[in-house]
Structure formats: structure tokens, C-alpha cells
C-alpha positions, 0 to 999 in steps of 0.5 A: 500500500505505501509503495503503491501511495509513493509511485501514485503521486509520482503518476498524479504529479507527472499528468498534471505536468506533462498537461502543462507541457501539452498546454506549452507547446501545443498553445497555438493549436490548443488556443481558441483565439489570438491571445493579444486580439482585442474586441472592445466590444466583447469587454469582460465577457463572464465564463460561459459553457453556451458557446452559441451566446458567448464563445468564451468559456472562462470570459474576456478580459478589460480588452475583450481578450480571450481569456482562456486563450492567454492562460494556455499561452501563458503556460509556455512562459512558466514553462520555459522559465521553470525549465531553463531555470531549473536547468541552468542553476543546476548545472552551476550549482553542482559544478561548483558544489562538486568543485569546492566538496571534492578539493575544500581547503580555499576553493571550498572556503570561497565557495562557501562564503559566496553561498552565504552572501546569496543566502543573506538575501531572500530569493525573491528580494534578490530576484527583484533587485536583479531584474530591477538592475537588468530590467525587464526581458525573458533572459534577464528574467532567467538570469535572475531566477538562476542567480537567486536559486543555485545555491540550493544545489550548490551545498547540497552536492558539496555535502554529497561530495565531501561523502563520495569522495572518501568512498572505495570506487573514488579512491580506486579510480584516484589509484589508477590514475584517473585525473580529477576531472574524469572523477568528479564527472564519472564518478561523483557527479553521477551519484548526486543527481537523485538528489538534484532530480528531488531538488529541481522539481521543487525548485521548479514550483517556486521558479513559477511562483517566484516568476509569477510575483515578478510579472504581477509587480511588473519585473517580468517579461514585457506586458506584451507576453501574456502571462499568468501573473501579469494576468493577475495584475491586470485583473486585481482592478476588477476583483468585484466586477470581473472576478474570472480575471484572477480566478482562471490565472490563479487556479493556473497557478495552483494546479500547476505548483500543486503537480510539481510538488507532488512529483517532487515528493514521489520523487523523494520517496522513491530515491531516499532509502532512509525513508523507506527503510523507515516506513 
């Protein structure tokens, strides 16, 4: 029963995110409109399942724009912002942690001292000073996720190294001749990416979340993209008379993080031994 628990969140977690991808890089298929079309005429349009009296089922935002149209285009912004997020701060986090876990003495003082600057700040304050200095744009916008999210991988492989390296299979490849390189990308790197799979779902839900804070404070990508958080910005100033306009973003947001969360926890469950041992 409780395998059967741990492997049902993996499946629950992996649909929910595999519909957000289908969502992502189907959207010019999936939408049933342009989502930057305007029809004054058809301004704050209410939800509706009459498609013969009003063809948009989740309503029209203040500039009569399909609404369900901007969601579904709004997932390839979380999408590709989670992703490359999650991917880039990776492999600067496990570099560096690898570095300064398999050498220490300076590099691993140097390193550690850098990790503990990033932390003195909060990851959203120092997103939002990034991308106040950068401005706005997609790429400053996943510069600034990845400045603000590496440290996370950073000290979790440093201290999966600083195991990993005393281990049997490294010191015989160190007695063969093996070079520092060839050890730290063959043989320790490789054992620490179960936990940086566990690591960059759950990163990924708070890359969503944190660049969904962004857009709604106007520090994301530019307005002319619409996404779910420059939705929920444009619609707080209807919260009374159009409420969908915050609604649909927000259920968006929801299902989205709640999806990511559960595949990272299934994830944990089946990589951690401890874990399972002690269930």
C-alpha cells in the first residue's frame, strides 16, 4: 500500500505536468483565439459553457481578450522559465558544489562564503533587485531566477561530495590514475543527481511562483507576453466586477505548483532509502 501511495503521486504529479507541457507547446493549436486580439466590444465577457451566446468559456478580459486563450499561452512562459531555470542553476550549482566538496581547503572556503552572501538575501528580494538592475526581458528574467536559486544545489552536492569522495570506487579510480576531472564527472557527479532530480522539481514550483510575483509587480517579461501573473495584475482592478480575471490565472497557478510538488515528493520517496527503510 505505501509503495503503491509513493509511485501514485509520482503518476498524479507527472499528468498534471506533462498537461502543462501539452498546454506549452501545443498553445497555438490548443488556443481558441489570438491571445493579444482585442474586441472592445466583447469587454469582460463572464465564463460561459453556451458557446452559441458567448464563445468564451472562462470570459474576456478589460480588452475583450480571450481569456482562456492567454492562460494556455501563458503556460509556455512558466514553462520555459521553470525549465531553463531549473536547468541552468543546476548545472552551476553542482559544478561548483562538486568543485569546492571534492578539493575544500580555499576553493571550498570561497565557495562557501559566496553561498552565504546569496543566502543573506531572500530569493525573491534578490530576484527583484536583479531584474530591477537588468530590467525587464525573458533572459534577464532567467538570469535572475538562476542567480537567486543555485545555491540550493550548490551545498547540497558539496555535502554529497565531501561523502563520495572518501568512498572505495573514488579512491580506486584516484589509484589508477584517473585525473580529477574524469572523477568528479564519472564518478561523483553521477551519484548526486537523485538528489538534484528531488531538488529541481521543487525548485521548479517556486521558479513559477517566484516568476509569477515578478510579472504581477511588473519585473517580468514585457506586458506584451501574456502571462499568468501579469494576468493577475491586470485583473486585481476588477476583483468585484470581473472576478474570472484572477480566478482562471490563479487556479493556473495552483494546479500547476500543486503537480510539481507532488512529483517532487514521489520523487523523494522513491530515491531516499532512509525513508523507506523507515516506513
Amino acid at each position: 500500500m505505501i509503495g503503491w501511495r509513493r509511485y501514485a503521486k509520482v503518476i498524479s504529479g507527472g499528468i498534471i505536468v506533462a498537461l502543462l507541457c501539452i498546454c506549452g507547446l501545443g498553445a497555438p493549436l490548443l488556443a481558441p483565439y489570438d491571445p493579444q486580439e482585442q474586441s472592445l466590444e466583447q469587454r469582460l465577457r463572464p465564463p460561459s459553457l453556451d458557446l452559441t451566446t458567448n464563445p468564451h468559456i472562462m470570459g474576456t478580459d478589460n480588452l475583450g481578450r480571450d481569456l482562456m486563450s492567454r492562460v494556455i499561452y501563458g503556460s509556455r512562459i512558466s514553462l520555459m522559465v521553470g525549465a531553463a531555470t531549473v536547468f541552468l542553476a543546476g548545472i552551476l550549482g553542482c559544478f561548483l558544489g562538486a568543485v569546492a566538496g571534492y578539493f575544500g581547503e580555499l576553493i571550498d572556503e570561497t565557495i562557501n562564503k559566496t553561498t552565504e552572501i546569496f543566502l543573506a538575501f531572500p530569493f525573491l528580494l534578490l530576484a527583484i533587485a536583479i531584474m530591477a538592475f537588468l530590467g525587464q526581458g525573458l533572459l534577464n528574467l532567467i538570469i535572475a531566477l538562476v542567480l537567486s536559486r543555485w545555491v540550493q544545489y550548490c551545498r547540497v552536492v558539496r555535502g554529497e561530495v565531501l561523502s563520495l569522495k572518501e568512498r572505495e570506487f573514488v579512491q580506486a579510480a584516484r589509484a589508477l590514475g584517473a585525473s580529477n576531472r574524469y572523477i568528479i564527472l564519472r564518478h561523483v557527479i553521477p551519484n548526486t543527481l537523485p538528489s538534484v532530480m528531488v531538488i529541481a522539481t521543487f525548485a521548479m514550483a517556486v521558479v513559477i511562483i517566484t516568476e509569477a510575483s515578478l510579472s504581477f509587480l511588473g519585473l517580468g517579461v514585457p506586458p506584451s507576453i501574456p502571462t499568468w501573473g501579469s494576468m493577475l495584475s491586470e485583473g486585481r482592478s476588477y476583483m468585484y466586477r470581473a472576478p474570472w480575471l484572477t480566478i482562471f490565472p490563479g487556479i493556473a497557478i495552483f494546479i500547476t505548483v500543486l503537480g510539481i510538488n507532488l512529483l517532487g515528493d514521489g520523487l523523494r520517496d522513491i530515491f531516499d532509502p532512509k525513508l523507506t527503510r523507515s516506513r
